[in-house]
N, C-alpha and C positions, 0 to 999 in steps of 0.2 A: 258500441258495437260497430256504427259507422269505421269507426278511427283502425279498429283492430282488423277491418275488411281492407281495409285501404293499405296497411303496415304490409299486410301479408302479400296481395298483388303486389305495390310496388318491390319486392323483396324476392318474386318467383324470378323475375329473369336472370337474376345471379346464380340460383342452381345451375341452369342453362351453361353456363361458365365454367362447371366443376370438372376439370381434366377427367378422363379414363382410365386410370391405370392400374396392373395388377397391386392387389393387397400385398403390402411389407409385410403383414403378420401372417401371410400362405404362404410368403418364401422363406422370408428368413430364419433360422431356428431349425429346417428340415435336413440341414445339411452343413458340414461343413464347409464346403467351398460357397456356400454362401456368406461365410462370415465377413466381417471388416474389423482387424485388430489393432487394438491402441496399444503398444507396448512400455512401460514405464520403469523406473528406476525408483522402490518404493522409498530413500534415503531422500531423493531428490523432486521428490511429486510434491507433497503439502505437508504441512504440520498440523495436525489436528488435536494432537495432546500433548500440552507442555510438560506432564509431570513426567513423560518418557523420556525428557531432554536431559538428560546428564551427558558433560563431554561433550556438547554440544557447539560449534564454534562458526558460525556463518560466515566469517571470514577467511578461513580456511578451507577452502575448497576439499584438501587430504582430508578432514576431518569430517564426522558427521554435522549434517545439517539441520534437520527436525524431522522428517517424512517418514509416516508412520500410517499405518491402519484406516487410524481413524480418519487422517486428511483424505486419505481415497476416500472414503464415507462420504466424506464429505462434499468431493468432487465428481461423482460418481453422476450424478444430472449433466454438469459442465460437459462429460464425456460421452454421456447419451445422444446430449444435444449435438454431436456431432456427427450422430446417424453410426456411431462405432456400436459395434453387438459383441466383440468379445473385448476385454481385460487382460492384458499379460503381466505379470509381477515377474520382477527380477527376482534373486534366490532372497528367501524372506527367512534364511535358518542363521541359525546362532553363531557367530563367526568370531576367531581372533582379532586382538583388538587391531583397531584401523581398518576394521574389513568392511565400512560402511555400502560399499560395493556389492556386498555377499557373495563373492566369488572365494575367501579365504575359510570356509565351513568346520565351526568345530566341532556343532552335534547336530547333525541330519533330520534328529527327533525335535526337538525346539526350536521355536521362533526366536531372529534377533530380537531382546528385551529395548534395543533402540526403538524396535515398532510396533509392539505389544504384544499381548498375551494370545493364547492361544484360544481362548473365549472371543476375542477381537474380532480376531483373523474368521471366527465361525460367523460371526456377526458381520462380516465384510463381504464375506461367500453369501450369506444370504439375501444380504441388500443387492448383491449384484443379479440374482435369481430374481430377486421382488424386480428386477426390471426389465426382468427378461432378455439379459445378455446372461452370457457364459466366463468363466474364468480360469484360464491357464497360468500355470506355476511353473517359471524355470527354474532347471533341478541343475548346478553346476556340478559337473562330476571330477572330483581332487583326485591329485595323480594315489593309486597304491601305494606309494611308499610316504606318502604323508598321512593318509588316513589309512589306519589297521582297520582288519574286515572289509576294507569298501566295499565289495562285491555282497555281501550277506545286508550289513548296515544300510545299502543303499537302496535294494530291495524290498526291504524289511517298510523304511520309514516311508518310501514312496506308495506303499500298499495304505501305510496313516495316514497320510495326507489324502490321497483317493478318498478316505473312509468320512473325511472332514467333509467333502463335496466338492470338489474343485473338479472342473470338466475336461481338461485336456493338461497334458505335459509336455514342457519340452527341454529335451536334457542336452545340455551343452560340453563343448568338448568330448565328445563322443569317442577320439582317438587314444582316450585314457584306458580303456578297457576295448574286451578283446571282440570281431564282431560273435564269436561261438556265445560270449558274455549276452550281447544284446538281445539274442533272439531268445536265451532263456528267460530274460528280462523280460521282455515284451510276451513271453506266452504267459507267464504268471502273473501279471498284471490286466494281462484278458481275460486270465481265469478269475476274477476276483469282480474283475468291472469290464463287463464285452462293450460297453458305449463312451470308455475314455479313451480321449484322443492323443495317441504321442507324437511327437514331432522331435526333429532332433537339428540340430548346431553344431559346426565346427568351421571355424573361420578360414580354413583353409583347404578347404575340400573343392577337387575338381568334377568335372561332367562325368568323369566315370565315376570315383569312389561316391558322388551323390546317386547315381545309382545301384550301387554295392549295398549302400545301406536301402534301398525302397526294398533290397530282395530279404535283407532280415527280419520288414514287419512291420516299419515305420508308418504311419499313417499317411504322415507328411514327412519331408523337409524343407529345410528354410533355404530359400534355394539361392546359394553363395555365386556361384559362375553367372547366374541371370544378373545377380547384383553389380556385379562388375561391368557388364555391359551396361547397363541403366546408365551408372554414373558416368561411363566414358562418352555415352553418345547422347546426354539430355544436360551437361553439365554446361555445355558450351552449345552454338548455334551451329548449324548447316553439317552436321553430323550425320551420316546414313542411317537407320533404324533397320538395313537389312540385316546383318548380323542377329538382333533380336528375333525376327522371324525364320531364322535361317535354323535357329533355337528353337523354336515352336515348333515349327515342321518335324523335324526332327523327333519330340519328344509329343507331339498331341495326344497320348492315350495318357499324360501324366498329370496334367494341367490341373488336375481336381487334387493332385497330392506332393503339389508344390507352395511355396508362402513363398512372394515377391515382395520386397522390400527396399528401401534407398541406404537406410545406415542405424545402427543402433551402438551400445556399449563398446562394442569391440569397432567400432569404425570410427575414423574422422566424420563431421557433423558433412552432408554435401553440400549446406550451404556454405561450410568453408574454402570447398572444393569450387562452386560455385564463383565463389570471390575470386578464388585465385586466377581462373580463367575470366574473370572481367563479366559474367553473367550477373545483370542485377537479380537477386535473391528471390522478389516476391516473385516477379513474371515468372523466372525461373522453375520456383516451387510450382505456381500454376500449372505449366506444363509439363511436370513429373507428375503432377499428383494428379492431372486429368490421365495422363496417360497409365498409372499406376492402375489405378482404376477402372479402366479400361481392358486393361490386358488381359489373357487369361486364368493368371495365376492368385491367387487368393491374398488381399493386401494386407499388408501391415507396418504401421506407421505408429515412429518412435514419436514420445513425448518432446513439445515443445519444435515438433517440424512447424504444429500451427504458430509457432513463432518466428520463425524463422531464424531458430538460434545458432550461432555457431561456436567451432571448437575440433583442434584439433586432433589433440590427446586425452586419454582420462588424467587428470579431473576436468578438463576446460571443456570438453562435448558433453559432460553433464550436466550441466548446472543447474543449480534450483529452479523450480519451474516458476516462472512471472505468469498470475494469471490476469495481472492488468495491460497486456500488451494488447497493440490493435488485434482488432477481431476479424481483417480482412481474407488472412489467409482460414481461419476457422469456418468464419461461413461458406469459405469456396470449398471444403471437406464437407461439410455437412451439406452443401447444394449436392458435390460427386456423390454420396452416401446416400442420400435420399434417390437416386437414377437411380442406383447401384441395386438397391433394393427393389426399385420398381422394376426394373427389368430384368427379365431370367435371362436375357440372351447376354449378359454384361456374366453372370456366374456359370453359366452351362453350355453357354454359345459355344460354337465353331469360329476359330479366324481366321480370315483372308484377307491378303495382301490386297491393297486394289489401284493402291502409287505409293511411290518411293522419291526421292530424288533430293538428295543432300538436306536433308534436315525437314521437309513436308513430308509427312504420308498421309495417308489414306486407308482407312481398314476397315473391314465388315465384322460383323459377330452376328453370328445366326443361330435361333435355336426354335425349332418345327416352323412355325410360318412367322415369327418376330424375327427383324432384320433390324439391322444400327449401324450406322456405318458413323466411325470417329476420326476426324481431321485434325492432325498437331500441325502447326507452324511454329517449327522452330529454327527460324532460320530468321536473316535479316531484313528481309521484303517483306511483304505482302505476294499470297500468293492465291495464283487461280489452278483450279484442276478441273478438268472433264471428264466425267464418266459415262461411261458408253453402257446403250440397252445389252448391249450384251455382259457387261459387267453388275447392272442392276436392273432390274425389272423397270418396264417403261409404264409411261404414261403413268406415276406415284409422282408424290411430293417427300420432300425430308424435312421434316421439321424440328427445330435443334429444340434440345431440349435444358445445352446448359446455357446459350446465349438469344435464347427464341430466335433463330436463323430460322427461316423458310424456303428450300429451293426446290421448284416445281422443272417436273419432266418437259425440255424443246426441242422438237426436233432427231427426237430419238437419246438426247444427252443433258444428263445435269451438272449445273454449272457452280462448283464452290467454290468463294471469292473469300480466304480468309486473310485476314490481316495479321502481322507479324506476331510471333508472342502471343497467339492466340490457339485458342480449341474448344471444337464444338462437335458435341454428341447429338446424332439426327437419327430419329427414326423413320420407316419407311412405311409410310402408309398412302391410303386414297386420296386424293385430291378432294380439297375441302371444298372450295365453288362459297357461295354464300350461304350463310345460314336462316334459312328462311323463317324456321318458327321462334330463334332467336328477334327477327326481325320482326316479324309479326308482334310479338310479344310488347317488342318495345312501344307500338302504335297503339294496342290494346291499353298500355300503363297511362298513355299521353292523354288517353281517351277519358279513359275511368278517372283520371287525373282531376282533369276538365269537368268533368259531370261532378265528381264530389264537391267540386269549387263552387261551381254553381250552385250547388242544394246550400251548403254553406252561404252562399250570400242572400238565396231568399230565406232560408229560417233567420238569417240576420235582419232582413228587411221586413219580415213581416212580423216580427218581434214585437210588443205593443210600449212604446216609450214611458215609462213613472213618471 
């Protein structure tokens, strides 16, 4: 009884320890622009069933590789554990041969038999629900005059796949068809399921026609013109970041119905973009994917960025996924994933600029009385910034959240001293002073310590010798 008194005091000052923060399971799930999507290439994820493998040549990149169903099944924890909540599958329908890709569709209504059955695929939806993510299916849309009916056909099987459980769509190449097409599209698809989310792609869509299509219906789109900035001014150092906010401004009432992203199927990898301008890769990713994460726009991040893979063209920006590569860049996604979640002002905040100047910024995200302000360095130096009370509320402290930085209000100003190739998420709270009952606590442990030690040596001392 002694021992289990003792276990439990020494063991209370560690609660004392337990950070504050909003519940992940109150935010995440209540909304879409809460999500963080992991987007994958089902040919090129895992193999989880050989007997699917016919044709099958892993040396051949053109050809299929094994990635089926059940390897997401299987991988589907690895992908948790990265703090990602939604799944994105490439097109999973039944394609002409060579079309391991699933962009070459030859029935809308069946799954490629490379990845399995259609019992699978329900058993795949469901394990991803048992874990409480969501899961979108890109629908690629083939020109009319290769697929007869499309317009009826595509309709038709999009309503079955809905029926199976998949939570959101997102239909690529959207310039295939007409927009009068989409919005029929999207009203009969609401009528059927008002809580499925569409989203749409088309690789070459600019800042207006991505808003042509938000006025048909779209929920979201994947938003092509933000992507091109990303990669121009994060690819390389001392680049300005106004441009991006110059994009924000502009568009703030849309931020909840945009998806930002760095590169996927239809892109060169940017870690190869990366290389080419002389940026080493990991630091590099770090500070896209801090700032990815940060921004306003809802993320999503292709398979195998946490490798840092690269590649210029399809097949070479696909390649089979290595799940034995370092895990440095994985845990730096799933540290940003875990903030991401804990704080609402990262998915519903307001942004403001608050410095700028050749590759360092400076930014706020506010949302009712939670403030964050996030620091990138991406530039050569080391660098320092000062923020004025009138830029942030004085006499608070910031306390980072992804590098435990702490910088306390002097003087009216606080002072961030970050180092190159570096970013740090701080939030804005009270000045912490010392923790007294923490303290206290420690002296009470040292005490009780001592006294049990004691009692312990005279029950040993007054023991009677055999």
């Amino acid at each position: 009884m002694l021992k289990k008194f003792m276990i439990t005091i020494l063991l209370s000052p560690l609660f004392l320890l337990v950070p504050i923060t909003v519940g992940a399971e109150g935010i995440n799930g209540q909304d879409w622009q809460d999500e963080m999507i992991y987007s994958l290439m089902v040919d090129r994820f895992s193999d989880g069933d050989v007997d699917n493998d016919f044709d099958v040549n892993v040396q051949d990149p053109l050809r299929y590789q094994g990635g089926d169903f059940q390897g997401i099944i299987d991988q589907l924890d690895y992908i948790k554990e990265m703090n990602f909540t939604v799944v994105q599958l490439s097109s999973i329908f039944a394609n002409e041969e060579g079309g391991f890709h699933g962009e070459w569709v030859k029935d809308y209504t069946q799954p490629e038999p490379h990845f399995g059955t259609i019992e699978e695929f329900k058993q795949l939806v469901d394990e991803v629900h048992k874990r409480k993510m969501k899961m979108i299916l890109e629908i690629p849309v083939m020109s009319p005059e290769e697929y007869p009916n499309l317009e009826e056909v595509l309709l038709s099987a999009t309503l079955s796949w809905i029926d199976v459980g998949v939570d959101g769509i997102q239909m690529n190449h959207l310039k295939e068809l007409t927009p009068a097409y989409w919005e029929h599209f999207i009203s009969e698809v609401k009528k059927a399921k008002p809580d499925i989310f569409i989203t749409g792609f088309e690789k070459d869509l600019d800042q207006t026609e991505l808003e042509a299509y938000d006025q048909l219906g779209f929920d979201s789109m994947v938003n092509v013109p933000l992507n091109r900035l990303l990669r121009e001014e994060l690819s390389e150092p001392n680049q300005s970041f106004q441009p991006l906010f110059d994009l924000w401004e502009k568009n703030e009432k849309k931020f909840s119905r945009r998806i930002a992203f760095f590169d996927n199927q239809y892109t060169p990898r940017f870690t190869t973009e990366m290389l080419e301008k002389g940026t080493y890769p990991i630091t590099g990713w770090k500070q896209a994917l801090a700032f990815l994460y940060t921004q306003p726009e809802m993320p999503m991040v292709y398979y195998a960025t946490e490798t840092a893979v690269d590649g210029k063209e399809l097949p070479e920006n696909i390649p089979l996924m290595n799940f034995r590569a370092d895990k440095e860049l994985s845990d730096y996604i799933s540290k940003l994933g875990q903030i991401r979640k804990e704080q609402p002002a990262l998915t519903r905040g307001t942004i403001k600029l608050l410095y700028e100047k050749d590759g360092m910024v400076v930014y706020q995200r506010q949302y009712k009385s939670d403030t964050l302000v996030i620091a990138v360095n991406n530039t050569t130096k080391d660098q320092a910034v000062r923020l004025s009370k009138e830029q942030l509320e004085d006499e608070k402290e910031l306390r980072g959240l992804l590098n435990n930085d702490l910088v306390r209000s002097a003087d009216g100003e606080y002072q961030l001293v970050i180092d190159r190739d570096q970013a740090e998420i701080y939030k804005l709270m009270e000045k912490s002073g010392y923790n007294i009952l923490f303290i206290l606590s420690i002296f009470i442990v040292f005490a009780l310590f001592g006294l049990f030690m004691y009692i312990a040596w005279r029950r040993g001392k007054n023991k009677p010798i055999d």
